[in-house]
C-alpha positions in Angstrom: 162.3 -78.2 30.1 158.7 -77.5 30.2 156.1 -79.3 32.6 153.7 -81.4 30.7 150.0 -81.8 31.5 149.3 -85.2 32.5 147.0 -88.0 32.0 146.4 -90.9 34.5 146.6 -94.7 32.8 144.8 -96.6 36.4 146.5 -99.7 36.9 143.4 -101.4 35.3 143.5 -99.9 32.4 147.0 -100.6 31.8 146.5 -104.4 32.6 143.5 -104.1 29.9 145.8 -102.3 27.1 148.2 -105.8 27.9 145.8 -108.3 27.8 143.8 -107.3 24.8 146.9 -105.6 22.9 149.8 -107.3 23.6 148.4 -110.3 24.7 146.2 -110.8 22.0 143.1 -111.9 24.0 139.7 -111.4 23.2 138.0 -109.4 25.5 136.1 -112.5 26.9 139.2 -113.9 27.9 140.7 -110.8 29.3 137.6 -109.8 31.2 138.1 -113.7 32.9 141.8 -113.4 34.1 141.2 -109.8 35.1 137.9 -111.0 36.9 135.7 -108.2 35.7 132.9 -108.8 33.4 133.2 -108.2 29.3 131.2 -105.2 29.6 133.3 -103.7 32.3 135.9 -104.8 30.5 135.4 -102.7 27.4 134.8 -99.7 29.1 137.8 -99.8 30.6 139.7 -100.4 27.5 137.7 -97.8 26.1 139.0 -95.0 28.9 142.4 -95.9 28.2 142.5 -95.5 24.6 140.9 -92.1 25.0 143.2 -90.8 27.6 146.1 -92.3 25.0 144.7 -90.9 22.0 144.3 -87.3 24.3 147.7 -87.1 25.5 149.3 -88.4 22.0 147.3 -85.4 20.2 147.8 -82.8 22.9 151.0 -83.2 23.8 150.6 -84.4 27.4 152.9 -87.4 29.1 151.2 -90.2 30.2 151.5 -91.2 33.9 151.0 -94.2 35.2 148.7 -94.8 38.5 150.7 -96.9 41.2 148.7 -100.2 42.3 147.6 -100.1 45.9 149.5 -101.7 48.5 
């Protein structure tokens, strides 16, 4: 088996993908419970889907970043 590149999903990111996509928040609401402004917010959720949309079309796994301690 061949190694794959990677990409990194943070552990924010993943919690924005949740709220917003699985959830179903806005992302007012998600921004709230994840105590980061709307702004922030989006650009997180924004980073995500890119590194998503890079590993789906090249071919690379997705790895997800361990939350500190």
């Amino acid at each position: 088996m061949r190694a794959l590149e990677e990409v990194i999903l943070a552990p924010d990111e993943l919690e924005a993908l949740k709220l917003h996509d699985v959830d179903g928040l806005e992302q007012l609401v998600a921004a709230k419970k994840m105590k980061i402004s709307q702004p922030t917010f989006a650009r997180t959720i924004n980073a995500a889907y890119k590194k998503i949309a890079e590993a789906l079309i090249n071919g690379k796994a997705i790895r997800f970043e361990k939350k500190p301690l």
